[in-house]
N, C-alpha and C positions, 0 to 999 in steps of 0.2 A: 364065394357065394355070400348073398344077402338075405337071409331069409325073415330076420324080423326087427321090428325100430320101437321106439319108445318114443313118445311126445311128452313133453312136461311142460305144464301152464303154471308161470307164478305169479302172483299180486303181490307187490312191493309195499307197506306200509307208507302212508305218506309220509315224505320227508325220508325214507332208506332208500329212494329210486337207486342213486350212488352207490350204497353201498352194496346193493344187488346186482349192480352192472359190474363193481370191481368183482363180486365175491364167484360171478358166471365167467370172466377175465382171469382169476387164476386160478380156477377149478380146469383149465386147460394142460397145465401140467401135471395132473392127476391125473387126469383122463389120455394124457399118451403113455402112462406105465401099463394100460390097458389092454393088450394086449388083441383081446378080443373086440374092442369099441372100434371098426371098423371107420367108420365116420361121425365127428360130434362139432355138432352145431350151434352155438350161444345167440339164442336172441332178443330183441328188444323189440314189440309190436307198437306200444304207443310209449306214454310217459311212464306208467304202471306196471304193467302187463309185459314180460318177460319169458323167455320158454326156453326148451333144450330141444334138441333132436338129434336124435343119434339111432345109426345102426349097427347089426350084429348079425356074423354068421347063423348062430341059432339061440334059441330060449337058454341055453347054459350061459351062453358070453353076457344075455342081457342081463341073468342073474348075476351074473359073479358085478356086475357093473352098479346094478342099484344097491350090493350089499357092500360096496368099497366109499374109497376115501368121499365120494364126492356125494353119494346119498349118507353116509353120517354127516357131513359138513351142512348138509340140508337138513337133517333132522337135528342136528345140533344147534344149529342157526336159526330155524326156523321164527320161532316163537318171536324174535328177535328180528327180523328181515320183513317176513310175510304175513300178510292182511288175513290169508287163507289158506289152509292147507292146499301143497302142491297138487295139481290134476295131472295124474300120470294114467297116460292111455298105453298099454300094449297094442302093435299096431302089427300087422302081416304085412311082406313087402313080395308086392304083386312084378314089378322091375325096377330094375335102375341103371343108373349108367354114373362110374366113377372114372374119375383120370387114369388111365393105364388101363382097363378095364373092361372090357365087352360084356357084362351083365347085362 
């Protein structure tokens, strides 16, 4: 089951677009020791503006997710990466459909 997802919006400082495109590129193999990260998503909407999205069985998995490796690598990085603190939405997941999957 899927029952909840995260959104995160980040703003890359100018001139870090790069470095925030590598640092979402290998935040990928943190996020498969995850056990509970069901599905996670790195993306790029324009030149700046970058996000995550990822789902979770329930409110524990997405915790255990923002308190590991890849939300300290963000709060660590931050200051240094980002124009603005990250926008992270808690999101309810109404359906979905994965590979293998009939959700």
């Amino acid at each position: 089951m899927i029952e909840v997802a995260l959104s995160v919006i980040l703003k890359a400082k100018p001139g870090k677009e790069k470095d925030v495109a590598d640092f979402l590129r290998s935040a990928r193999s943190v996020v498969e020791q995850e056990p509970g990260t069901r599905a996670w998503f790195a993306l790029q909407f324009d030149e700046s503006t970058f996000g995550v999205f990822d789902v979770f069985p329930d409110d524990e998995a997405r915790q255990t997710h923002l308190s590991g490796g890849v939300g300290q690598a963000l709060a660590a990085q931050g200051a240094e990466l980002f124009s603005a603190e990250p926008n992270i939405q808690n999101i309810d997941v109404l359906a979905y459909k994965l590979p293998g999957d009939g959700g």
